[in-house]
N, C-alpha and C positions, 0 to 999 in steps of 0.2 A: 559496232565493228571497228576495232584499230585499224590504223592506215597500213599495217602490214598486210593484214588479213583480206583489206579488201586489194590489194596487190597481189596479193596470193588467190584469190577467186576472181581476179578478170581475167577472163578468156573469151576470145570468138566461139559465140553461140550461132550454132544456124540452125535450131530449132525453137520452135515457140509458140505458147500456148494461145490459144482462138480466143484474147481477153483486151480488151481494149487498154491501152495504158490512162491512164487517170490523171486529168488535165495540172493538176498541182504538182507533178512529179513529171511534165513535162514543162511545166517552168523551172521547176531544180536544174535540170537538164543547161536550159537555156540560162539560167542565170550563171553557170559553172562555166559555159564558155563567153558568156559577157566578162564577166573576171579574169580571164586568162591574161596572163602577159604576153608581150610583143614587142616586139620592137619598136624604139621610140614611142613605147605606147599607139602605136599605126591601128589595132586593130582589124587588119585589114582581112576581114570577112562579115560574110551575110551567112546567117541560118537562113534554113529552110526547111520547116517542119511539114511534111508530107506524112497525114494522115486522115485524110481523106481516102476510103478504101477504091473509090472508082482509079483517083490520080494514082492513089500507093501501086495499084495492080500494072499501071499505065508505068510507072517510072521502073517499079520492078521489071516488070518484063524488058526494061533496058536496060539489063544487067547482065545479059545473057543471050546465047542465040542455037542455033540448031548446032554450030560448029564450036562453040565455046558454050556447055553449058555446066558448069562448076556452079553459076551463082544462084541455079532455079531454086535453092531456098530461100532465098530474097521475095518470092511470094508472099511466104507465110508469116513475114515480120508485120504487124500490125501502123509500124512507122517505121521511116525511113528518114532520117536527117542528110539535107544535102549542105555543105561547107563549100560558099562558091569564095572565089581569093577575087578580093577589093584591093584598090590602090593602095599602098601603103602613104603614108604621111612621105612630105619628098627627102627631108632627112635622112627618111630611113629606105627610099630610093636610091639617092645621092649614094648612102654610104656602101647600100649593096653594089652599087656598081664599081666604086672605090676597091670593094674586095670581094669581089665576080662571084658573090652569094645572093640566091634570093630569100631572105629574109621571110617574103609573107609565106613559104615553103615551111618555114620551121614554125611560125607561127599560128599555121593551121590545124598544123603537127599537134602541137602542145595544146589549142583548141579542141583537139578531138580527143586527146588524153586526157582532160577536165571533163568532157561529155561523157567518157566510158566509164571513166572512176565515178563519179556520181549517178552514172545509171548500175554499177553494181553495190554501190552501198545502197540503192534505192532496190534490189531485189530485181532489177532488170541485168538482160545482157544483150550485148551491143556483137556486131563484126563490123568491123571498117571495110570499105572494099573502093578499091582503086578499077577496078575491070569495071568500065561501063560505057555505054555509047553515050558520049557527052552531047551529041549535036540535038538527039531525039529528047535527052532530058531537057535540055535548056529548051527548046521549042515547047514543050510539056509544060514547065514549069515559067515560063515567061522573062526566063535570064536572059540579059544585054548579050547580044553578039561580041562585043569585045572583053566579056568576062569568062575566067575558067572555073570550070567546076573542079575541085582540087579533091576531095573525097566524097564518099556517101557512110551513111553509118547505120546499120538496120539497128532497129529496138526492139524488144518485146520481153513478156516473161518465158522465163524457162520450162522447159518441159517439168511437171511433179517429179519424175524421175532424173531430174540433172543430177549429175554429179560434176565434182572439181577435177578437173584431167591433172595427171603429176606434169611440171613443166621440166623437159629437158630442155637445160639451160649450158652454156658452157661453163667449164669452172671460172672462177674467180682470176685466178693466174693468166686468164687466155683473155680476159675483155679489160684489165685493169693492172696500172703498174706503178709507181709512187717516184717522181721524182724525174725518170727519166724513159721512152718507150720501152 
């Protein structure tokens, strides 16, 4: 698969096959966001691979509730990657607070976009999701009180019958200009 094509077939999946993902292709995973760049080289996250199905079903169900319930296919993902945000190196503290960016923000970012791109060249699909009760995961999952949970990312394979959804995108002219805005 070219780098186009699997840019062209990642999409948020929330359907997914009753198949356990296959421990080698859950280090692809993890090795794609060890590599990621960062600021000053910071790093500044911890995986956290939940798949264990008692805990998956336990963090799942913190993804959702009687009055938000969008994410109840967060069940059915056989894994769930949680992306908790680590101190960055102080450099690259220093400098985000020099220009009132945080840094380990875009770094997690670009972390979870190495996760999904190599979980779809690997035949998996991913959804990122930001809606989640952070207190009950970290109590779950045995995260430090003074760390945040910045995303979570369901895994699995796709339904036999996936298909590639067409992406409406905006034109070219509207997100991109050469030289001046």
């Amino acid at each position: 698969m070219t780098f186009q094509e699997i840019l062209d077939r990642r999409q948020s999946v929330r359907k997914y096959q009753d198949k356990p993902i296959e421990r080698e292709k859950i280090e692809k995973l993890i090795e794609a966001v060890r590599i990621a760049p960062s600021a000053c080289n910071s790093q500044p996250w911890k995986l956290i691979i939940v798949d264990n199905p008692e805990l998956k079903d336990e963090v799942a169900k913190a993804t959702f509730s009687a009055v938000v319930s969008f994410n109840k296919f967060v069940t059915g993902a056989p894994l769930i990657a949680v992306l908790v945000i680590e101190k960055a190196k102080l450099i690259a503290q220093l400098g985000g607070k020099v220009k009132d960016q945080e840094y380990a923000q875009y770094d997690i970012g670009i972390a979870a976009a190495h996760f999904c791109l190599q979980a779809t060249e690997l035949g998996l699909g991913t959804c990122i999701l930001g809606w989640f009760d952070e207190k009950k995961i970290k109590a779950l999952l045995n995260i430090p009180e003074k760390r945040k949970i910045g995303l979570l990312i369901t895994v699995g394979y796709p339904p036999e019958e996936y298909t590639v959804r067409g992406k409406v995108r905006k034109p070219f002219s509207d997100i991109c200009s050469f030289n001046s805005y």
